[in-house]
N, C-alpha and C positions, 0 to 999 in steps of 0.2 A: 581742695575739692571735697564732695560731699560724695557720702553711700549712692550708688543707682539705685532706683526702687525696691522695696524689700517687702514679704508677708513677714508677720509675726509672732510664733506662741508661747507660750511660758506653761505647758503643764503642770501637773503637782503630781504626777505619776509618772516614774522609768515607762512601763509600757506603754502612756497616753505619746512619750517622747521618742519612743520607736514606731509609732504606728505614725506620730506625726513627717518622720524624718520617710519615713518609706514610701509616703503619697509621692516627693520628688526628690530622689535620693540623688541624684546625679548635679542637683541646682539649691540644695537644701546643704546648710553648715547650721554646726552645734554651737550652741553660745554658754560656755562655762563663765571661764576668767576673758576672754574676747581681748587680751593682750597684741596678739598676732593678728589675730583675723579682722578685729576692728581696723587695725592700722591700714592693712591691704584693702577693706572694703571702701576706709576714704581717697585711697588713689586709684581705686576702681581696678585694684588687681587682681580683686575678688569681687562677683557679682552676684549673690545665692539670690535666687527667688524667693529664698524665705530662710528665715533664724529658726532656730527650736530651742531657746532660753530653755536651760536643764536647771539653774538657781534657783527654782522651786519644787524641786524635786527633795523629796525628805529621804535621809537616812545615804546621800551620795559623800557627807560633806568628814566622813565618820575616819578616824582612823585607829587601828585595833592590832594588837597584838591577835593573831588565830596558828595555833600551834607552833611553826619555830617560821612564822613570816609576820612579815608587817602588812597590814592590809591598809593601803591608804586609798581611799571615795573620789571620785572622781573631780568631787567640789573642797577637796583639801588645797588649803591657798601655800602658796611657796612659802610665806613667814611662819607658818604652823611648823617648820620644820628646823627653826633657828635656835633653839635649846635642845641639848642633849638627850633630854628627857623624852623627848617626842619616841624614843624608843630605847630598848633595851641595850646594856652594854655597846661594842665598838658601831654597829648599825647605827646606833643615835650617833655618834661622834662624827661619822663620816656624815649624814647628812647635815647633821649643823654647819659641817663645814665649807658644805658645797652650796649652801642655801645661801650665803650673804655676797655670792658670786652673779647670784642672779637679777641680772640689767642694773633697777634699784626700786627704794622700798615701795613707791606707790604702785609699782608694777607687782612685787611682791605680795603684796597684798593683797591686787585681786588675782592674779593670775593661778594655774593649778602645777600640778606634777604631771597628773593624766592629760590634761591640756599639751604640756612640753609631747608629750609621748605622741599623740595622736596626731600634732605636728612634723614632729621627726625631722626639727631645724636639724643640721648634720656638725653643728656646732653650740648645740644644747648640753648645759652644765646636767640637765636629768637625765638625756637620752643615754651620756657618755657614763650616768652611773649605773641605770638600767641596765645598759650592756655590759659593764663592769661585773655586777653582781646577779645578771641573766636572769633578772627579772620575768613574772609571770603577768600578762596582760590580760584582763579580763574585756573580750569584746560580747556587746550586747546587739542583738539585731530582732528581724522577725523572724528568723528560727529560733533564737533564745539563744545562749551565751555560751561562750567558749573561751579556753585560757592557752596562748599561747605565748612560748618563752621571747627572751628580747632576742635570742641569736637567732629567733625563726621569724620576728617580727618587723626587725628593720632593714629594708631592701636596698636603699640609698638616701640621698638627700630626698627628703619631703616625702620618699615614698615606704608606705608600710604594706602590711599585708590585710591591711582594716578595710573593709568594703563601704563604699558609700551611705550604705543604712546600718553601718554597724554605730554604736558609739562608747568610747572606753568609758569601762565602769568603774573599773577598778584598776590597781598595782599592788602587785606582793613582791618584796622584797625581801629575802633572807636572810632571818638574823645569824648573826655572825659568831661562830662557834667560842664556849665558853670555857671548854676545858683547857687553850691554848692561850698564849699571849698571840694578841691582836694588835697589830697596828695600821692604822685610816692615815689616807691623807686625800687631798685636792690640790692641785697646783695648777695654775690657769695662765697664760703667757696674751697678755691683750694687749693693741698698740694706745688706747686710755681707758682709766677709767668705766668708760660706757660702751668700750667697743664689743663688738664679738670677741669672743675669742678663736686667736691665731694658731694655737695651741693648747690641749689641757688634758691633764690625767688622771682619772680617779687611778686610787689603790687600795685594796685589804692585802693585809701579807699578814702570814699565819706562821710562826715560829715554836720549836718542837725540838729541846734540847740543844739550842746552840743553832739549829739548821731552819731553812725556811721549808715547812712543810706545805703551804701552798701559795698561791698569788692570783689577786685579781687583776687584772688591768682594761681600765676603760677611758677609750681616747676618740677627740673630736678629730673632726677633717669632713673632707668632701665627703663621707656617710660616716657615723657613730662605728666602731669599730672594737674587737675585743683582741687584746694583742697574745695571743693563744702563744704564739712562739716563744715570748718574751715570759711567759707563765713558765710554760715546761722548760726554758733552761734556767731560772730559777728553783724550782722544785728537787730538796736534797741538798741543795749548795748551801756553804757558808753563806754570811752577808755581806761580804767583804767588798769594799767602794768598788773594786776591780769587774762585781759578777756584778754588782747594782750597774756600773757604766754598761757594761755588753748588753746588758739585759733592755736598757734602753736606745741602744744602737739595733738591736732586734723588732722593739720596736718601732723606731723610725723607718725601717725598712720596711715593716709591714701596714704603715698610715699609707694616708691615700689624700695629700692635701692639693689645693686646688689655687689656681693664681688669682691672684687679688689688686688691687690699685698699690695697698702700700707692704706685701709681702707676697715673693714669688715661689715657688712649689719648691726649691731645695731650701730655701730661709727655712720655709711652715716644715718641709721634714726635719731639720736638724734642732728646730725648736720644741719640735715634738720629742723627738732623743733627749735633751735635755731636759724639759717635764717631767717627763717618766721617770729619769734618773733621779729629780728632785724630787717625787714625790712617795717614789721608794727610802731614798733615804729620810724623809719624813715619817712614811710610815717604821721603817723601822726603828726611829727612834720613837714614836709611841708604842710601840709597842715594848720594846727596853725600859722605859722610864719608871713601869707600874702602873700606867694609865690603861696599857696595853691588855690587860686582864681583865675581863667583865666581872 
């Protein structure tokens, strides 16, 4: 099948792209990387009365260190984030990590970060590290812009707190403390190659004399999810296999997975358990090795 009828603009100005989205905000989609939206618009799951092309828009595509965050533009494509470099100590590590998870490369290449977000697939390799690391979102509208965090921004599957005429402009992610050993990891549980994933966990763990002084944890399922519980009984503890397994049985009990053709909602929790577990002890061994220091 083919797109239903569609208008068309491409501004070269944010605000020509907010004024344009708010003539029909209700029937109007943003065109960044158009990974998702294109595909739904050729089976007609999506029907906007009109695109608003932001790909000419200057100065969205920019990504910046701005005090102790990473500012990445709304037109930053997924590949820009596949060397370590793209950011500072353990923050670049974990995204490099989590970037060569996503679908594959020609999708890579156009699609965005901000894209993922504004999405809010509830099995998104970004959403789950936004939420991870409680990312700030920068929404732009006709009142002008406003930043709110991922634990305020993601509602459930596909739904955020982003209004019709709003459109992400940005993502700040916080870099990851240097005076500690840091350890990243991603661990992703898919049934191939290309599938979604059935499971997946980001992690930063922060280690402080032998103990883990703090932890992040972000996990997919039927909404993007921060496993809070599984952070505080970590926090203070040895690392020992014993706190790493509980710690991801806390979080399997706290996902929220959803049944599927080829995996049913106790499979996706216990695989979720096991993720977490793997990608704790991942992270802890970056951070043990000497890599784990910025």
């Amino acid at each position: 099948m083919k797109p239903a009828p569609f208008d068309y603009v491409a501004p070269a100005e944010l605000s020509e792209a907010v004024s344009a989205l708010a003539e029909r905000p209700e029937t109007s989609r943003v065109l960044a990387g158009g990974q998702s939206l294109l595909l739904l618009m050729n089976f007609r799951l999506e029907r906007p009365t009109l695109l608003v092309d932001v790909n000419g828009v200057g100065a969205l595509d920019t990504i910046t260190v701005t005090g102790d965050a990473l500012r990445v533009g709304a037109l930053a494509r997924h590949r820009a984030f596949e060397t370590p470099a793209v950011a500072p100590g353990a923050l670049g590590r974990l995204l490099s990590r989590v970037s060569p998870f996503i679908a594959h490369p020609p999708v890579r290449v156009r699609g965005t970060m901000a894209g993922s977000l504004a999405w809010a697939h509830p099995q998104s390799e970004w959403c789950a590290t936004a939420a991870a690391l409680d990312a700030v979102i920068e929404l732009t509208g006709p009142s002008g812009s406003r930043a709110v965090t991922a634990s305020d921004y993601f509602l459930g599957a596909f739904r955020t707190v982003r209004q019709p005429d709003e459109i992400v402009t940005s993502v700040e992610l916080p870099l990851l403390p240097e005076s500690d050993a840091v350890g990243v990891a991603f661990v992703e549980q898919h049934r191939t190659h290309l599938s979604f994933a059935q499971a997946a966990a980001v992690v930063a763990l922060v280690l402080r004399d032998g103990a883990i002084a703090g932890a992040r944890i972000g996990m997919t399922g039927a909404a993007v999810r921060r496993a809070r519980e599984a952070e505080d009984w970590l926090a203070g503890r040895e690392p020992e296999p014993a706190v790493l397994a509980r710690a991801g049985e806390l979080a399997a009990a706290a996902a929220d997975p959803y049944q599927e053709l080829h995996a049913g909602v106790e499979y996706k929790r216990h695989a979720t358990g096991v993720v977490v577990r793997r990608a704790l002890t991942e992270a802890l061994r970056d951070a043990q090795d000497g890599r784990g220091r910025a």
